[in-house]
VODRENSE-243291 format. One line per field, with one value per residue (C-alpha): residue number from 1; residue in one letter; chain; x, z, y. Coordinates in pm, 1 decimal. Last residue first. Layout:
BEGIN
k c(NUM | ...)
r c(a | ...)
c c(A | ...)
east c(X | ...)
up c(Z | ...)
north c(Y | ...)
// end
This chain:
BEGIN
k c(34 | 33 | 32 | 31 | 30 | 29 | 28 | 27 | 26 | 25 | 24 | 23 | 22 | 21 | 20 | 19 | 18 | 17 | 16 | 15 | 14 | 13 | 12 | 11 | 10 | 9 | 8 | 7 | 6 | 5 | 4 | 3 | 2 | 1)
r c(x | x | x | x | x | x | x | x | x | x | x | x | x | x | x | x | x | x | x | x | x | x | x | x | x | x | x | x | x | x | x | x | x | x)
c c(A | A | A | A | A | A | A | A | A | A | A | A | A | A | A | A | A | A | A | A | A | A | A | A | A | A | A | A | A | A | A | A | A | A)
east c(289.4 | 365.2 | 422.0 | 93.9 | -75.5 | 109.0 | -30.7 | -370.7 | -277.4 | -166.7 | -516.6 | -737.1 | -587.4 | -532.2 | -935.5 | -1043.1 | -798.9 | -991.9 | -1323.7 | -1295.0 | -1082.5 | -1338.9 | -1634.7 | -1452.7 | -1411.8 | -1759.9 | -1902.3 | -1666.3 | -1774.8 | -2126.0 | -2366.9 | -2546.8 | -2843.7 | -2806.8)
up c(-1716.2 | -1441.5 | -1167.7 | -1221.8 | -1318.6 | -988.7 | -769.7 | -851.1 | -837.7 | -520.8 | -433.6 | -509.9 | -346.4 | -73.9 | -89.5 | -121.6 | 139.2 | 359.7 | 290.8 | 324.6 | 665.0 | 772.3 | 676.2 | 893.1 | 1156.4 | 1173.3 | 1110.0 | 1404.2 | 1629.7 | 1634.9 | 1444.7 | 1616.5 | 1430.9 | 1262.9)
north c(2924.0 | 2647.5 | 2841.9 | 2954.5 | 2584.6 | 2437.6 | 2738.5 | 2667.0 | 2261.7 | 2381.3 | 2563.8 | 2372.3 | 2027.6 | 2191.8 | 2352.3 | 1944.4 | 1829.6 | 2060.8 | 2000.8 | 1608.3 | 1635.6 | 1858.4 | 1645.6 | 1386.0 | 1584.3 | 1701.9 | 1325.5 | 1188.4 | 1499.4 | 1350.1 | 1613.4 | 1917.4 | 2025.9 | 2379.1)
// end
């Protein structure tokens, strides 16, 4: 793996991570839901 400047890691981590929130609450939204 090629080492990246720590702006483009936490970037991409910001990115991933508001991606799996926004999984999983609209996950729990739809089973709260029904």
């Amino acid at each position: 793996m090629r080492t990246a400047p720590a702006g483009t890691v936490s970037a991409s981590a910001v990115v991933v991570s508001t991606q799996i929130g926004s999984a999983v609450s609209s996950t729990y939204w739809v089973r709260s839901a029904g």
